[in-house]
N, C-alpha and C positions, 0 to 999 in steps of 0.2 A: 193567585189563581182566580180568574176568573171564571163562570160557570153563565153560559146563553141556553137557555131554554127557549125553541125554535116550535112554529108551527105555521102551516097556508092552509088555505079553505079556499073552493068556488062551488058557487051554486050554479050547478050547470058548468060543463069544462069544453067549451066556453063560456061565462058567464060571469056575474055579479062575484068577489074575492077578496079575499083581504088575510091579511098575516096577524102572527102573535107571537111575541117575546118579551121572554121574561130575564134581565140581566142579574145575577146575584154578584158581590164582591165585598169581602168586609164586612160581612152584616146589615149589608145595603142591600133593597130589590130594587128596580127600575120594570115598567112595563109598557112596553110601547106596541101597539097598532095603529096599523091603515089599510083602508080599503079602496078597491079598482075598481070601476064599473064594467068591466070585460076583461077577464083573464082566462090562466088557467091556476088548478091546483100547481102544478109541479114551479110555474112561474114563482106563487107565494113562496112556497115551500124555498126555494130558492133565496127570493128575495129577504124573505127571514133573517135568513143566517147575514145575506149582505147587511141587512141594517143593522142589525146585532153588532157585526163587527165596526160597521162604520160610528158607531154610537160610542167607540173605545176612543176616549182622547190621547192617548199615549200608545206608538206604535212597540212593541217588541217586549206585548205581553202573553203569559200563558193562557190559552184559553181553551176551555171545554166548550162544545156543543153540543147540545143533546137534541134529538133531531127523530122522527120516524120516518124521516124523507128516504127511501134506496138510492131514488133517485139521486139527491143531492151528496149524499154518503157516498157509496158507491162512483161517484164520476171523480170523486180526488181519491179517495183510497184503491181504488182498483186503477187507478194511470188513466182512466177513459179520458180528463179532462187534458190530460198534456198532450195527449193524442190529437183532442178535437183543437189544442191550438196549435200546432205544427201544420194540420192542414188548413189551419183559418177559419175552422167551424164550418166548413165546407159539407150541406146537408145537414146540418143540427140545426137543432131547437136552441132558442134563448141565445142566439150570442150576447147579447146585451147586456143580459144579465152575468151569463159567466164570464165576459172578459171583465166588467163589474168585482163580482168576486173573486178573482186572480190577483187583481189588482191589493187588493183590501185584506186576500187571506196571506199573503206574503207580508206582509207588514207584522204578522203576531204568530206565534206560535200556537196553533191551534188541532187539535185532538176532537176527536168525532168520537160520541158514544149515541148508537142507533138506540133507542128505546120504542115500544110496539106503542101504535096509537092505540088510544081507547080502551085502556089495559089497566084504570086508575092509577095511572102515573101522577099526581099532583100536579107540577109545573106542565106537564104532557099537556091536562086538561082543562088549565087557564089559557095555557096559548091558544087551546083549539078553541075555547069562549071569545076569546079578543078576536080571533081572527075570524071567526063569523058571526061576531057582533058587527065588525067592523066592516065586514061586507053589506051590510045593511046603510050606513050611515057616510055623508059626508066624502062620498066617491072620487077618487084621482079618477085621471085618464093615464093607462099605461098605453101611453102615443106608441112606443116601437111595435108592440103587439100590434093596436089597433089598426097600424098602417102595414101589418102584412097581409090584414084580413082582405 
């Protein structure tokens, strides 16, 4: 079992962002960020979980996500997501990211547990550290966003 500890941050939504996650397995942590120079929260939030998963070298593992995203929660356990691709994401937010994440969450067996931000969660509140540290420093360009604006 694997265990992804998930978090997005932006200052200003639109604005300066960046994610945080933290991979446990075996008695191993990993902890990876990076920061956007323009996104949004729910972007991060998002993105998160995708790097999380994309960071799994071996497809067709179990994996938890702990996440205080609704947003990102909620669009695979409530169906919202198979919806928005039967109609091609037709008025949604983030294709990019979620056909991204389709792509990546099919590869592993993966289980969603919502946990409340800012609630002293532990893992909760290193991801929320990395990922608005990481907003601070050494900025991508999320080019798909950029070029809707």
């Amino acid at each position: 079992m694997i265990d992804i500890y998930t978090d997005g941050a932006a200052r200003g939504n639109p604005g300066p962002g960046g994610y945080g996650i933290i991979l446990k397995h075996n008695g191993h942590t990993k902890e990876l960020s990076q920061g956007y120079r323009r996104t949004t929260n729910n972007r991060m939030e998002l993105l998160a979980v995708i790097i999380g998963l994309e960071a799994l070298k071996q497809g067709g593992q179990k994996v938890t996500i702990y996440s205080d995203s609704r947003y990102v929660i909620n669009a695979v356990e409530k169906g919202w997501l198979k919806n928005w691709i039967k109609i091609d994401f037709k008025h949604k937010k983030n294709p990019d990211l979620w056909k991204r994440f389709w792509v990546v969450y099919q590869k592993h067996l993966v289980h969603f547990c919502w946990i409340k931000g800012h609630a002293g969660h532990y893992e909760n509140e290193r991801c929320d550290q990395l990922a608005v540290a990481s907003s601070h420093t050494n900025l991508l360009v999320d080019t798909y966003y950029e070029k809707q604006l």
